[in-house]
N, C-alpha and C positions, 0 to 999 in steps of 0.2 A: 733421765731414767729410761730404762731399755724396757720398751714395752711388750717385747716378743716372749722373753721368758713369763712375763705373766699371763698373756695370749697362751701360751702353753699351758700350763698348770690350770687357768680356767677350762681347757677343751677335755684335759685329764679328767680333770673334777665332775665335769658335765658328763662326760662320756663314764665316767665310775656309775652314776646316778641313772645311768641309761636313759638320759634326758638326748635329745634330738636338738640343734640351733635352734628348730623352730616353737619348741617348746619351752625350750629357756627362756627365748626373748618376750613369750606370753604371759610368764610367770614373772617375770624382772621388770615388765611392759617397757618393750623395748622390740624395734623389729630384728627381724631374724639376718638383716644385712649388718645389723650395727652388730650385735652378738658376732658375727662373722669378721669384720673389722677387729674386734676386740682380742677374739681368739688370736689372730693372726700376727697381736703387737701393730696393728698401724696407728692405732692411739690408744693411752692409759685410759680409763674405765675412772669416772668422777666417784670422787669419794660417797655417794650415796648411792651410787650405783655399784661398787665396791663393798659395800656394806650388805646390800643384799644378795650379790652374788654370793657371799659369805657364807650367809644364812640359809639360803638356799641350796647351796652346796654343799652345808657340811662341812666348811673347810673354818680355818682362821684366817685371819686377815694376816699374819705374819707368813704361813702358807703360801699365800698370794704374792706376797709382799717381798720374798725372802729374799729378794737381792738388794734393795735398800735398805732393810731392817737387818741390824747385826745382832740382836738379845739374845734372838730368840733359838732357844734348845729342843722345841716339838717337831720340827719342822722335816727332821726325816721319819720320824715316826708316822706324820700325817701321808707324807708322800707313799710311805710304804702302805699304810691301809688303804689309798687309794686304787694301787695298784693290785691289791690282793682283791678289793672290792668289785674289782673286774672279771675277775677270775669267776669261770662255774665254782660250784660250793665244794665240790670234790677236789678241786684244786685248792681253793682254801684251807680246807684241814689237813692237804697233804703241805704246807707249805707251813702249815699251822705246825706239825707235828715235827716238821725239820728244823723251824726254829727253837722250841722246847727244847729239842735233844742235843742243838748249838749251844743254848744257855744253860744245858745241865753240864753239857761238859767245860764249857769256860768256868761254869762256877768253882766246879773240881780241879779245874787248873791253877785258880787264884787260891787255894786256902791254903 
């Protein structure tokens, strides 16, 4: 298993939550080099430490997961609220309002 794309998606998730390594690692009780290690893929994350980074994050575990797990259908949606969750809020509803007026028009495409 490639631990780096998970290492990514965890620093996304963190950094979405405007959580800092060193705060993460306090809340998961874990120190702030292993959080660092983790982010980076030098080693997968134990499945109970997996579990809260979860919970913690706001994310799923298929999220995390998504290069092992083939099921799963959420998994760009999460990624995309992540990355809007980033955004100041004025950039959210401008981004908000660009995808409405994409799905209004696809709709009217399809009928």
């Amino acid at each position: 298993m490639d631990s780096k794309p998970i290492g990514r998606r965890i620093k996304l998730a963190r950094e979405a939550k405007k959580l800092t390594q060193e705060q993460l690692a306090e809340i998961v009780d874990l120190s702030p080099m292993h959080v660092s290690v983790l982010e980076r893929g030098q080693k997968p994350p134990k499945l109970e430490t997996m579990i809260k980074l979860a919970n913690i994050l706001d994310v799923s575990g298929d999220y995390l997961l998504q290069d092992v797990i083939t099921h799963s259908k959420a998994i760009p949606a999460t990624e995309i609220t992540l990355l809007i969750n980033s955004l100041p809020e004025n950039e959210q509803n401008r981004i908000l309002q660009s995808v409405r007026a994409y799905v209004e028009a696809y709709s009217c495409e399809t009928k």
